[in-house]
C-alpha positions in Angstrom: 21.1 -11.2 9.7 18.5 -11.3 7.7 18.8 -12.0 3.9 15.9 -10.4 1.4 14.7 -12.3 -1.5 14.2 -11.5 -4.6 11.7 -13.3 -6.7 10.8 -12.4 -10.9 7.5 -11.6 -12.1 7.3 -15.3 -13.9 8.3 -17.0 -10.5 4.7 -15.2 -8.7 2.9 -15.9 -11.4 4.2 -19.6 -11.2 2.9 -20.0 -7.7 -0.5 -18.4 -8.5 -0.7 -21.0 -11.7 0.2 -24.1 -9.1 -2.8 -23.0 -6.5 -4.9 -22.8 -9.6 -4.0 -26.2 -10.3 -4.1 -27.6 -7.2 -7.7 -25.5 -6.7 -9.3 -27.2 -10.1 -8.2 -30.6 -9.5 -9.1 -30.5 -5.8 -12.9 -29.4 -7.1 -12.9 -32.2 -9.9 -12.2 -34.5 -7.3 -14.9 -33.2 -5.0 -17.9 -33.5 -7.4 -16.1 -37.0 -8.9 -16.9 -37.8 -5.2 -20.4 -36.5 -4.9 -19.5 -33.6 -3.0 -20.9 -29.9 -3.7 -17.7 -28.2 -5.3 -19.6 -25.2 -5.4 -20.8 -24.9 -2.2 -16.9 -26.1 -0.5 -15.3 -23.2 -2.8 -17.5 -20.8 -2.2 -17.1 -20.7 1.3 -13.7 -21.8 1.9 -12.4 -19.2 -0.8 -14.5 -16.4 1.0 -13.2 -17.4 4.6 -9.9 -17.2 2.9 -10.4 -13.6 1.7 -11.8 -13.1 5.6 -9.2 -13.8 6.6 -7.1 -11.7 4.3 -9.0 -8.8 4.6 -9.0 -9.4 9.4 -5.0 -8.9 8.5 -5.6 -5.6 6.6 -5.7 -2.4 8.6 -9.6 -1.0 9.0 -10.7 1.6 6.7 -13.1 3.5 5.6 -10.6 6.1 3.2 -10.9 4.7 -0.3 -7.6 5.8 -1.5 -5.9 4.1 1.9 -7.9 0.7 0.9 -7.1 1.1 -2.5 -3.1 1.0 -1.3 -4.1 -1.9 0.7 -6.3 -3.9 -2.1 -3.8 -3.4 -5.1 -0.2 -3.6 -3.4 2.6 -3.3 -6.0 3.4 -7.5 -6.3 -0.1 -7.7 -6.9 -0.1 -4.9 -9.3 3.2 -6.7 -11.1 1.2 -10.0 -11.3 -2.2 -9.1 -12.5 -1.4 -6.0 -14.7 -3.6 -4.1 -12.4 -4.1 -0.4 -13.5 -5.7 1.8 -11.3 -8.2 3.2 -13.7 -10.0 5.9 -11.0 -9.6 6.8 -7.2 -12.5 9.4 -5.6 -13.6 9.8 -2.0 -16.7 8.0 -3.4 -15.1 5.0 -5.8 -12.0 3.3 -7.3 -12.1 1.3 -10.3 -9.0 -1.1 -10.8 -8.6 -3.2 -14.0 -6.8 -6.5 -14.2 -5.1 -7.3 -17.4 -3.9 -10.9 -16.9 -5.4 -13.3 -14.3 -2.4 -16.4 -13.8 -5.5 -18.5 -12.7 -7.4 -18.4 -15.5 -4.5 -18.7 -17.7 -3.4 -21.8 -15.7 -7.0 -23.1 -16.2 -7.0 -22.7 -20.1 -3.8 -23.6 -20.7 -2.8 -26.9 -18.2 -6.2 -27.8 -18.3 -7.9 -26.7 -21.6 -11.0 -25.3 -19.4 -13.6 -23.1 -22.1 -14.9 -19.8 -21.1 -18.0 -21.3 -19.5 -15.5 -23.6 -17.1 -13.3 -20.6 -16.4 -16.0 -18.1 -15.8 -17.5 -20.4 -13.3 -14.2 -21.1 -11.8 -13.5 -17.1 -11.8 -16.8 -16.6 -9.9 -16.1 -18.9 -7.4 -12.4 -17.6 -7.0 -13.7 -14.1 -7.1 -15.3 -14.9 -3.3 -11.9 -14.5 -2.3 -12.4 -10.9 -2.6 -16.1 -10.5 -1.7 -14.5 -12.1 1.7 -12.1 -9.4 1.5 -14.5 -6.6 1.5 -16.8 -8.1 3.7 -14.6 -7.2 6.2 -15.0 -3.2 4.8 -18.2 -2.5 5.5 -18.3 1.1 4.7 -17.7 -0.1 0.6 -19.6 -1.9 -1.0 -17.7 -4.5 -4.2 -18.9 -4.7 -7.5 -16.9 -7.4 -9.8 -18.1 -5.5 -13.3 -15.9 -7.5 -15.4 -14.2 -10.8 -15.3 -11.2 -12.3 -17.2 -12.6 -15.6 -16.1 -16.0 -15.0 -18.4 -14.2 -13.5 -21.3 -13.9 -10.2 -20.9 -10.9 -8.6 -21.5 -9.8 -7.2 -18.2 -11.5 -7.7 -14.8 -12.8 -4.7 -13.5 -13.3 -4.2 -10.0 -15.4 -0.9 -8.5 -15.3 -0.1 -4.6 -17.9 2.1 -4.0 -18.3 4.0 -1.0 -21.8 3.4 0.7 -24.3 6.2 1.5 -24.9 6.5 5.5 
């Protein structure tokens, strides 16, 4: 018999806050060391979304991607709104990002530390799409730089 859990809002956002945690400090340890922070998250956050995105079912229907990007939990925990859905593109907005609110408030980054952290977090998702290639991923706004949602457009690409 299997039991279901049930976990609140504050618990997932929790978790998200610890990896962004766990993600600064392991980067300020890196360059502390002499190591290229950039370069490690960059490419270990974009394998990550890879491999995300190798788990997802293959697309090239924006609304069925669109179900598939912006699944209710992650609607819950980001205050995504799903600002547009055509054949052609999809615009979501993000109106809380745990990360960056973990990085400004346990660690008192600025906006210039948290939009660097955002960009490098944001490969996540490039890795993501990059297994799409029928779309093409445009990050238009980021929480991360000070803006006050992110805003994400899939575009279809032309043939």
């Amino acid at each position: 018999m299997t039991q279901e859990k049930s976990f609140s809002l504050e618990t997932v956002r929790q978790a998200f806050q610890d990896r962004a945690t766990w993600f600064y400090l392991m980067l300020e340890e890196a360059k502390d060391q002499g190591f290229d922070a950039e370069a490690i998250a960059k490419k270990s956050i974009f394998r990550y979304g890879q491999m995300k995105g190798q788990a997802m079912e293959p697309t090239s229907d924006m609304e069925e991607l669109v179900k598939q990007f912006a699944k209710p939990v992650s609607q819950a925990v980001f205050e995504m709104n799903i600002a547009k859905v055509t054949p052609e593109e999809a615009v979501i907005e993000f109106h809380h990002c745990p990360l960056v609110a973990a990085w400004q408030e346990r660690h008192g980054c600025t906006v210039e530390q948290t939009d660097v952290l955002c960009d490098w977090a944001v490969q996540g998702d490039r890795g993501i799409m990059s297994c799409f290639p029928d779309f093409e991923f445009i990050p238009e706004k980021r929480i991360g730089a000070g803006d006050a949602c992110c805003r994400m457009v899939f575009r279809k690409k032309k043939s």
